[in-house]
Each structure stands twice: as structure tokens, then as C-alpha cells.
N, C-alpha and C positions, 0 to 999 in steps of 0.2 A: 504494500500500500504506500502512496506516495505520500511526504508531509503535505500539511497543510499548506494550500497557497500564501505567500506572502504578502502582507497587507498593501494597497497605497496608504500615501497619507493620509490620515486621519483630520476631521476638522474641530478648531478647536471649541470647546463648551459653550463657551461663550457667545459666539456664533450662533449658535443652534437654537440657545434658549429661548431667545425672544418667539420665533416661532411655532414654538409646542402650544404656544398659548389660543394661534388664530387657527393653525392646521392639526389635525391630525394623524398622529405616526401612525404610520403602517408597517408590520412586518412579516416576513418570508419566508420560506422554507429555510429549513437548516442546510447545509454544508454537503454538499456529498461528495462522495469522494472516486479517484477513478478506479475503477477494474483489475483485475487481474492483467497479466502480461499476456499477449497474444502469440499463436505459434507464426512460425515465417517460413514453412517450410512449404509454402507453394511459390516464394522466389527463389529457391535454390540457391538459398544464403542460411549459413547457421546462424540462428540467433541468439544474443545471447540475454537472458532475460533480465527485462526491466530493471535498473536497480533504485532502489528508493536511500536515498541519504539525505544527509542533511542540506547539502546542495544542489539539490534536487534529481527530475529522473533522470538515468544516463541514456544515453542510447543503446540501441541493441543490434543497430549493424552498423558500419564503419561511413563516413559520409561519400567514400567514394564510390562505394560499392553501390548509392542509391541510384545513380545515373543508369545502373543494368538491371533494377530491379524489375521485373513484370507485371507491371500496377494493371495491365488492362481490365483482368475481371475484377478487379474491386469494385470500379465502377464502370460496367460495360456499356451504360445509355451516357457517358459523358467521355469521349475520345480525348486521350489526352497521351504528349510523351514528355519526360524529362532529359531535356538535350545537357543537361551538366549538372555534376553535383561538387562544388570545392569549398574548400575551406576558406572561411573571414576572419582574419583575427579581429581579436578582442579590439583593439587597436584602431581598424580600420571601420568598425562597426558603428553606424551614426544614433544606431538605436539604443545603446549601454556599453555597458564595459564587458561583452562577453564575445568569446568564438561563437561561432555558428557555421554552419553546416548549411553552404548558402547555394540553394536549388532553383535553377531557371528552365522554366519548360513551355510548352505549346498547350493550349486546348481548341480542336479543332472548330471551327478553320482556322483561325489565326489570333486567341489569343493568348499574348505574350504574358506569363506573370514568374513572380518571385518568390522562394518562400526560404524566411531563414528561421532555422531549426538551430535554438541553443545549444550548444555540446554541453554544457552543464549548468544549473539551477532551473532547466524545463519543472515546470510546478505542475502541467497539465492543460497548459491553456491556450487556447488557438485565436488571435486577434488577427481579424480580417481590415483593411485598411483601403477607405475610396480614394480617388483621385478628384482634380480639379477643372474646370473649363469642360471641353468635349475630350479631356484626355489624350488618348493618345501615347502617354508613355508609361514605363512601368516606376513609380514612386515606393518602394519597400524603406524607404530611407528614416523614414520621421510619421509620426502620430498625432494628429492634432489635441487639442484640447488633452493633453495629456503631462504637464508638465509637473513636476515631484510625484510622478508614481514609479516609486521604486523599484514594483515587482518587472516594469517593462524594461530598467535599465541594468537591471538584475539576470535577465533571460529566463524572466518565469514564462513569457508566451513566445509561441512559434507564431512568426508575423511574414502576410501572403500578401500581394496587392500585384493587379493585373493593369493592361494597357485599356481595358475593355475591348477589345477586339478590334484594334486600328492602331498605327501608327503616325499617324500626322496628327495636327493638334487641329486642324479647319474641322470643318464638313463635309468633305467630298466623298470620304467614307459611308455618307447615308445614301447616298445612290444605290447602293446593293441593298438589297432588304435583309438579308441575315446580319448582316455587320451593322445595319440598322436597329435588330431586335437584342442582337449580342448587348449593345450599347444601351440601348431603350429598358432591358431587364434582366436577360439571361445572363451576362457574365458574367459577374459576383454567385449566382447562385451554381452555377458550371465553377469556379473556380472552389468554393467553399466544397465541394464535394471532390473535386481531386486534391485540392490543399491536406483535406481532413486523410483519405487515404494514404500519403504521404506519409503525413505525423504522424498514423497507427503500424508504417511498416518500420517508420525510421525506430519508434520507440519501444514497439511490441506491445503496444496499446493506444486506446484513441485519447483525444483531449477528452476532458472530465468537462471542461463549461468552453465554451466559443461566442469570442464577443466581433462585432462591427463598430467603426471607427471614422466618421467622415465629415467632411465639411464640401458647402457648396453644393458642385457634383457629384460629393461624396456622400454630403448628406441625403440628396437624390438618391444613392446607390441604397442610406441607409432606411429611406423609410419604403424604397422599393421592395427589399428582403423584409423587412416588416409587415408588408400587405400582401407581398406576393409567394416570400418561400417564409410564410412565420415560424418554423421550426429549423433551421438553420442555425440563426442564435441565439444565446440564452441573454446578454446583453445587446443595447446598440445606442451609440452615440451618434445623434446627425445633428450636426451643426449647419445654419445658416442655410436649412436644402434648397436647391433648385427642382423640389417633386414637382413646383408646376411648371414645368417644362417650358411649354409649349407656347403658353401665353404671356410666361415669361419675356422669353425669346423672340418674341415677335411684338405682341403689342405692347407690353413693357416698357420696354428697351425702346423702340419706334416712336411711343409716346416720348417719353424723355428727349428723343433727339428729335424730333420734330417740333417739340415745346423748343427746344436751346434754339433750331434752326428754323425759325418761326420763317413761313411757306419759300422754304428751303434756301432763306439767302445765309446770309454768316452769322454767325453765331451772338446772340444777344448775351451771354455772358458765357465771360472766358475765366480762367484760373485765377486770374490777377482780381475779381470781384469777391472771390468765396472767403478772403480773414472779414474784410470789411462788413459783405453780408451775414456771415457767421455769428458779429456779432453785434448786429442789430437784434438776427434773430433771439440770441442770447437776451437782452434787454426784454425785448419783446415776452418771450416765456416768463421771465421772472426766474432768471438761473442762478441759483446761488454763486459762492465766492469761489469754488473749484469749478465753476465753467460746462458742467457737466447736466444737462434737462434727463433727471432721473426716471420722469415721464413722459415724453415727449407725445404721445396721443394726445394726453389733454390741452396740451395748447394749439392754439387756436389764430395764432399772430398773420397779420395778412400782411402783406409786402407793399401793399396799398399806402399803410402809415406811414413809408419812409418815400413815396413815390416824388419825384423832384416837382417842384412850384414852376412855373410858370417862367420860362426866360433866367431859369437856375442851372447851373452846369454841378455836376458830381465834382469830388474831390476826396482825395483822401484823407481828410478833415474834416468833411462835411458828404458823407455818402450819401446820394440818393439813386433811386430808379426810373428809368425811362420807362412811358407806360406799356413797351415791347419786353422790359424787363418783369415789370410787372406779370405781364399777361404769362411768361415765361413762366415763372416762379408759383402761380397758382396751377397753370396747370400740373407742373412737378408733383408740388402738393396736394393734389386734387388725384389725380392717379387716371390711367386711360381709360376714356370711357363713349360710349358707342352714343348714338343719334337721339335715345331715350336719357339720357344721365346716367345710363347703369356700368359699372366698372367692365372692363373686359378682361381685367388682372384684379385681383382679391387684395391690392396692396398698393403704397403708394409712400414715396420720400418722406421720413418724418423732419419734423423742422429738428434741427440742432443736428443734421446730418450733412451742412454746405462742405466744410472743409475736406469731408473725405472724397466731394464730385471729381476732383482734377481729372484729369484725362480717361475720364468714365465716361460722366454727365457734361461735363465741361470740357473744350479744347483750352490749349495753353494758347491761341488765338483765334480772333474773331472769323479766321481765314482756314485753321484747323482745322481737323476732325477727332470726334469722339469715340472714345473705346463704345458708346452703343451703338454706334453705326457698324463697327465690323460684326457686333454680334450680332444683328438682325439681319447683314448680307449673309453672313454662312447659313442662316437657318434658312432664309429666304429662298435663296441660290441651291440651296443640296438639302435639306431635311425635310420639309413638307409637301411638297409637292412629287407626286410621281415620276415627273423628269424635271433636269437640272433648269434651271432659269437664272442663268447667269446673267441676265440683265438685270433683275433685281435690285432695288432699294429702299433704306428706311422711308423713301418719300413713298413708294407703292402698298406700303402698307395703309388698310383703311378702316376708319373704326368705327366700322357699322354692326347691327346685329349679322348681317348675311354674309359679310366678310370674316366675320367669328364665325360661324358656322360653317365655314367653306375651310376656314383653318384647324378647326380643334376638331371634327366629326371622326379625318381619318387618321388624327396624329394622336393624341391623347391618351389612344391605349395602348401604344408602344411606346411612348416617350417618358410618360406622367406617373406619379404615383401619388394621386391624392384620394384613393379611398382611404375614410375615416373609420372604416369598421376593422378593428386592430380586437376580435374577439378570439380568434385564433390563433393570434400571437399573444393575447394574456393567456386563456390556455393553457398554453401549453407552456406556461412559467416566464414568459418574456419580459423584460423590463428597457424601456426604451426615456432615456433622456436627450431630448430637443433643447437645443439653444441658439441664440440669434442675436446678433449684437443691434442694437437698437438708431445705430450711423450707418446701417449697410447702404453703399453706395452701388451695390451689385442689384442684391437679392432685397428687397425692400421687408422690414420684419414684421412686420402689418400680413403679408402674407399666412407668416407661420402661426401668428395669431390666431387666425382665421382657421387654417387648416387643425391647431388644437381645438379649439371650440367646436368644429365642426364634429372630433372625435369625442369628445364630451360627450355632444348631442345622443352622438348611435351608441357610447358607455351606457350612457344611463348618469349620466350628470359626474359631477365633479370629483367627489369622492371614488367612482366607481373607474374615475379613469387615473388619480394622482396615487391610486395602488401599484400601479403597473407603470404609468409612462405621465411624464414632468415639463413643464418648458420652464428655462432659464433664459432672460434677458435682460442683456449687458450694456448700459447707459454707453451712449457717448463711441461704442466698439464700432468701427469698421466691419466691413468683409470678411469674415476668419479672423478677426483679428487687427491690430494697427487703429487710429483714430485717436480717442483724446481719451480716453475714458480705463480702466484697468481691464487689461485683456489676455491677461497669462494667468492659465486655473490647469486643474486635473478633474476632468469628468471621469477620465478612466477610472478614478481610484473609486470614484461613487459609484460606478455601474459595478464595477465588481465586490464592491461592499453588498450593492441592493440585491444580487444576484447570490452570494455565496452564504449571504448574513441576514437577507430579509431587513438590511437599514436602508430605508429609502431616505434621498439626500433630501432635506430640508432647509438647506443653502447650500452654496458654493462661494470660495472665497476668491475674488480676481486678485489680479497686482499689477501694480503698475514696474518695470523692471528697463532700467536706463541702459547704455550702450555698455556700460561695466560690469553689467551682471546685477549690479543692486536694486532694491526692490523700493519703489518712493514711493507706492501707495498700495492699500490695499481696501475693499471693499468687497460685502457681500452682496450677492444676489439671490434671491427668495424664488420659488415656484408663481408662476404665472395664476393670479393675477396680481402679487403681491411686489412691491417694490422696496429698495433700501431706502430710505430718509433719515438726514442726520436730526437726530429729534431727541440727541442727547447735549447740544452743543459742544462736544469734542471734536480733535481738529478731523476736519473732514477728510482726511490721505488715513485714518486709521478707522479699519472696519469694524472697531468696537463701538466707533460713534453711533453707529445706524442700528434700526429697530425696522421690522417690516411693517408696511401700508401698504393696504389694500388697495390697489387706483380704480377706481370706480370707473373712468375713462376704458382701460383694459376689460374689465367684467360686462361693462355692456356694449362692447364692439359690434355693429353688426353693418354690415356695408351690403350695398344697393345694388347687386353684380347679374351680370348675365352667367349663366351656369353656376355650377353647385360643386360643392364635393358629396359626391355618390360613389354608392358601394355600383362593384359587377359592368364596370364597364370594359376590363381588360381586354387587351387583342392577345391573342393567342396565334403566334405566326407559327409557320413552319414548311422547310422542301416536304412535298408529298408527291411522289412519281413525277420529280422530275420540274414540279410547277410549287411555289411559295403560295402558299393556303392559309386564308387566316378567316378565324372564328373569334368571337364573342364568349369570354367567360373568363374563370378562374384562372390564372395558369397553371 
């Protein structure tokens, strides 16, 4: 029997207390532990069995040896080979301080992934890992949201991450429809089942728990394996997800640069407006003295108030907006929306989010172009449409009901994963922690908002779903990460606490951590819909100032959108003699 996994860090009491008061704990099954060692004598390798020490399990065949091992029937419905197996020293490993036993293979048709297998402190644990953008390459490198958890830097998990079946980072890859569905669902769930056989020949047994690890795209991957393969993981982290794909991707993004590139001349605000606007908006919310709108739903500030008089020019002593700026800036904050006023994306720029726009939302000239102009060309050009339209752009995009329903009818069930019905991933023991940093200049967090509430709804309300799965969000945070606000935490240490120990997290602690390593602030953040507030008047860089509040703003969210999140709408593709055949349902 192997030891017990080794902890992450732990949070400290102090922390935690205030919220027993407004939530209540929930706890999980006890610990279980892995298996006996498994025989290996259908690879024609002697094994040698499992051993359990104090620094955890050892292997049971040699790491070179795994490059000829004969995995095919372990898993015979998921083709897959491993083209090398060699050693990483401890050294050269970006994940801890440990060797590994570092395997790169195929799963057909083409995709590329990694997996590195500890040579020692394996605890039992198989951490799957998403990538970012439309991928493209293979990241085993690093783990988001996972910073001071020991057990990862220790080589308690065997850690896998794939290209999703393409190698370039565009789009042109969805022109073929399998490299389309590989990417849209199936590869994470194709990779987690050859990874898993892997780990049970390298060790002579399988992982004991298997967790998911992702932000952006990743978190797309994570709540994809959530809805789609719920018995995959017993943990899953998705940070920041792109699940709505689709609408993202297109009207999103299209709205954003069609608001900056109002009827498509140059750009009514560029890089050089976002400190000045930034901190109007600041003024405007009523931001305390760390600069940080710990709410930012609730306010309400229109860009009107600072709109320039009459025969006034701007300055940078006296900021004002042109009323092209204006128009700009509500639509930002207003969110895309069709011929009726109805959203045609579930989300929309929160204010106290200007500074992270640069070369997103904003060009760094009025002559420039913006990072959401290239994303809505590749989705334009290669992902939705059955043939390529390279002519395409964010200007062709239009935001009517019919032009929604010409885009979302046949993409959404390959691309998307916003079914909220997650009853077969509680089930079957799942615990799933959401977080979204509240300045995402990508993914708007309004979005994930939406899509937890939406899960609520089909839970059976709040209690019935903060047993199982949580959203955390992070004042002031960028994209994954970066922005003004404290953005360096360890979800992993909470998911494997909730999953091994039944403690579901009831904060998490950000920090703020300078170019030196040192940490200048730190701050909690509570379960959705509760927020931190310094409501102790201590200095505000120290997270014991803060107590949770409820935002009222957050609890009664409900936006005015075309489409829904709905259970049963998956597309089910596949070759079938020779012809790509797709049905409706489950996958």
C-alpha cells in the first residue's frame, strides 16, 4: 500500500473563519487508497513490484524499457504509440525538483502529448494539464493556479498535456472535421485514457485519484471533461474557461473591435488612453486606496460623466472623451448584442478592467490593430463554416438574431461546453473548482458567472451545487493571471484536499509577488457570491484585513441573452464507412 499523498499547503485559520459563519462546510468521503500492484507480464517485461516507501511509489519497469512496451490492448478503442521514453533530470524539470521518466507519444491521428512519470515520490496521482489559445503545442512544462503545492514539486503526480491534435497555433487545423472534434472534445478524454495506461504499466498499478488542471483553453478542456467524460476525474480546476466557444470567438471579440473600430475606421482608443481612463473609472466606482473595485458588477459608472464640453480638447491633466469615445466604451461595457437588446455572448468588460485592454481590446495606435481582430479572423476564416472563407473579417461579423443562429446551430456542439447539468460528475464523486479573475481582458468573467448560476439552477440551488463545485473570483486579475490585483494562489492544493479529505475550500489566498520572488500582498477570495472587503480597517496588502460580503450585485445577475445554457445539445462526430457522421446527444 502506498503512503498517504502528501499535502499542499494548507490555509491558514484565520482565513477560513470568517466564512463558516455565512457558508456552510461540507464534507467528503474519506481517503482511499491505491491497489494492489498489477502483473506486467502481457508486455514481456518482468516486473518488478510496486514498492511503497517513504518517498513514495517506485516504478516497476525501467523508463526505457517503456518506449517497447505493448500498450495497444489496454486501450484498444483509443490508438495510440509511444515514440520515446528518457530520462529528465531532476534539474532540468520545470515542474519540481524531481527525475522523471519523460514519455512522448502519438494518439491517433495526430495527437502529440507528454507525460512525465516521477522516478520517485509518485504518491498515486495522475494530473492532466490544458493548454492555451487554439493550442497547438505540447505544454507539460508548468501548472496553473498551482503555486506552493508541494506535493507537485515533490513528484507526487504523473503530469500529461497534449497539443490537442494540431500543431500550428491558427485555425486552419479546423478545416478537417476530426482535428476539429479532437480539439472541440475528444482529446483530453483520448489522452487521459492512454496517459492512465501508461502510469499503470510504468508502476504496476493505476493512479489512486486523477485530477484536470487548466486555464482559458484549458479551462474549456476542463469543464469539457466535466460535462462530457465526468468520470475521468476525481478533481478539476478550470480557470478563466473559454467553454463558450463559439460566441466567444466571434461575437465577442467582433463586438469589442468593432466598438474600438467604430464603422471600421481607426481606432477610437488606443493604449496611451487606458492609465488615464482606468482611473476615472476608479473615481467613478468608489475604489478604495489599493486601486482594486473588489466588485466591479455593481458599478454602474458611464463614461458619459467625463465626456469632453464643448470646444475642450483632452489632456493629460484634464482627461476627457470624445463622444466616438464614449459610444466606444459603453458598448464595451454593455456586451454584444443583437437587433432586440438581447446579449449574443452571456458577458461583457467589467469596468476596473481598462488597463489590462492593451493590445487585446486596444491597439498601441489609432492606425493599429487589435489582438481581437486576429481572433475572430481565424475563427471566421477556418472554424465555422464548412469551407474556409479566407476573406473574412471582424467587420463581416453581424449581430442579428439570424446571424446567431447561422453561427452557433452547427458549431456549439463541437466546440462548446456549457451544459450546466454536472449530475454525473457529482456522482460519481467529482469536485470541480472555477475561477476567473474579475480584469479578464480575454474571456470577460461575467461569462463564468453566468454559466455557474446557470449550474445552480439544474443543482437544485446553491447548497446542492457548493458541495461539489465553487467559483472563485479574483478582483483586479487579468487573463490567467497579471493585472493589478493579487494573482499567484494554489487551487491544486484545495482540489486535492476536497477530493482526498472531503474539505471543500472556503477561501483561497492570492499574493501579490514582485520581480524578486517577494510576496507585497496578499488577499482572500471567498466562493461566488461572496467577496473580500477590508471591513477590519487593516492595511489593505494583508488578507487578514478582509471578512466576506455577500455582493448582492453577483447573487442577482441575470442578463437578457439570446440562447441559454442547456443540457443534451452535444454533437457526436465520427468516420463511419469512410464518411464523418454526426448525431445529437451525449458523447
Amino acid at each position: 500500500m502506498p503512503t498517504l499523498p502528501r499535502r499542499c499547503r494548507r490555509w491558514p485559520a484565520a482565513f477560513l473563519a470568517p466564512l463558516a459563519a455565512v457558508l456552510a462546510l461540507v464534507t467528503g468521503t474519506s481517503l482511499a487508497l491505491a491497489g494492489d500492484a498489477q502483473s506486467s507480464a502481457a508486455t514481456g517485461t518482468t516486473a518488478v513490484p510496486a514498492a511503497s516507501t517513504t518517498s513514495g511509489i517506485a516504478p516497476a519497469v525501467s523508463c526505457a524499457s517503456v518506449a517497447s512496451l505493448d500498450l495497444a490492448s489496454a486501450v484498444p478503442d483509443v490508438p495510440f504509440e509511444v515514440g520515446s521514453a528518457t530520462v529528465l533530470a531532476a534539474a532540468d524539470n520545470t515542474l519540481g525538483d524531481w527525475a522523471a521518466c519523460d514519455v512522448k507519444g502519438v494518439i491517433a491521428p495526430q495527437i502529440h502529448f507528454e507525460l512525465r512519470l516521477p522516478q520517485t515520490g509518485w504518491q498515486a496521482n495522475y494530473l492532466q494539464v490544458g493548454c492555451g489559445g487554439l493550442c497547438g503545442s505540447v505544454n507539460v512544462g508548468s501548472a496553473p493556479a498551482s503555486t506552493g503545492c508541494v506535493p507537485l514539486t515533490t513528484g507526487a503526480f504523473a503530469v500529461a498535456s497534449s497539443d490537442e491534435g494540431h500543431s500550428q497555433g491558427g485555425g486552419l487545423f479546423s478545416t478537417d472535421p476530426t482535428l476539429r472534434a479532437d480539439f472541440g472534445y475528444k482529446s483530453d478524454h483520448l489522452l487521459a485514457r492512454a496517459a492512465k495506461a501508461i502510469v499503470q504499466r510504468f508502476y504496476g498499478q493505476a493512479a489512486t485519484h486523477s485530477y484536470f488542471d487548466g486555464c482559458s483553453q484549458g479551462g474549456h478542456q476542463a469543464l469539457t471533461e466535466a460535462q462530457r467524460y465526468p468520470t475521468d476525474f476525481d478533481g478539476i480546476v478550470a480557470g478563466a474557461p473559454a467553454n463558450n466557444f463559439t460566441a466567444l470567438n466571434t461575437f465577442s471579440h467582433a463586438w469589442t473591435a468593432q466598438s474600438v473600430y467604430l464603422d471600421g475606421g481607426p481606432a477610437t482608443i488606443t493604449n496611451a488612453d487606458l492609465p488615464a481612463l482606468h482611473a476615472a473609472v476608479l473615481k467613478g466606482c468608489g475604489a478604495p486606496a489599493d486601486r482594486i473595485i473588489a466588485d466591479p458588477l455593481s458599478c454602474t459608472w458611464d463614461p458619459a460623466t467625463i465626456q469632453c464640453a464643448a470646444g475642450q480638447t483632452s489632456t493629460a491633466g484634464d482627461y476627457c472623451l470624445t463622444a466616438d469615445q464614449v459610444t466606444t466604451l459603453r458598448r464595451i461595457y454593455a456586451g454584444p448584442t443583437d437587433e432586440h437588446g438581447q446579449l449574443l455572448y452571456p458577458g461583457y468588460q467589467l469596468r476596473g478592467s481598462e488597463l489590462n485592454w492593451a493590445g487585446i481590446i486596444t491597439p498601441a495606435t489609432a492606425s493599429g490593430a487589435s489582438g481581437d481582430i486576429s481572433f475572430v479572423r481565424e475563427t471566421l476564416r477556418y472554424q465555422v463554416f464548412d469551407r474556409p472563407q479566407p476573406q473574412l473579417t471582424y467587420k463581416d461579423v453581424k449581430f442579428t438574431a439570424a446571424y446567431f443562429k447561422k453561427i452557433m446551430a452547427p458549431n456549439e456542439g463541437v466546440y462548446d461546453a456549457t451544459d450546466p447539468d454536472l449530475r454525473a460528475f457529482k456522482k460519481a464523486g467529482g469536485k470541480l473548482i472555477l475561477w476567473h479573475g474579475l480584469g479578464d481582458q480575454h474571456i470577460p468573467a461575467v461569462g463564468t458567472m453566468a454559466y455557474y448560476k446557470a449550474v445552480r439552477k439544474v443543482m437544485g440551488g446553491a447548497a446542492a451545487t457548493s458541495d461539489f463545485a465553487r467559483l472563485f473570483l479574483l478582483p483586479g486579475v487579468a487573463h490567467c493571471g497579471g493585472g493589478q490585483g493579487p494573482d499567484t494562489f494554489d487551487a491544486l492544493s484545495a482540489i486535492t484536499d476536497w477530493v482526498t479529505r472531503g474539505t471543500a475550500p472556503d477561501s483561497l489566498t492570492t499574493t501579490s509577488v514582485d520581480s524578486g520572488g517577494n510576496t507585497t500582498a496578499t488577499r482572500p477570495v471567498y466562493p461566488f457570491p461572496y467577496y473580500a472587503k477590508n471591513t477590519t480597517g487593516g492595511p489593505s496588502d494583508e488578507a487578514g484585513s478582509y471578512t466576506p460580503v455577500k455582493s448582492s450585485a453577483e447573487a442577482n445577475l441575470t442578463l437578457n441573452r439570446l440562447g441559454s445554457f442547456r443540457s443534451g445539445y452535444e454533437t457526436v462526430g465520427n468516420w463511419v464507412g469512410g464518411k464523418w457522421v454526426v448525431s445529437k446527444g451525449k458523447a
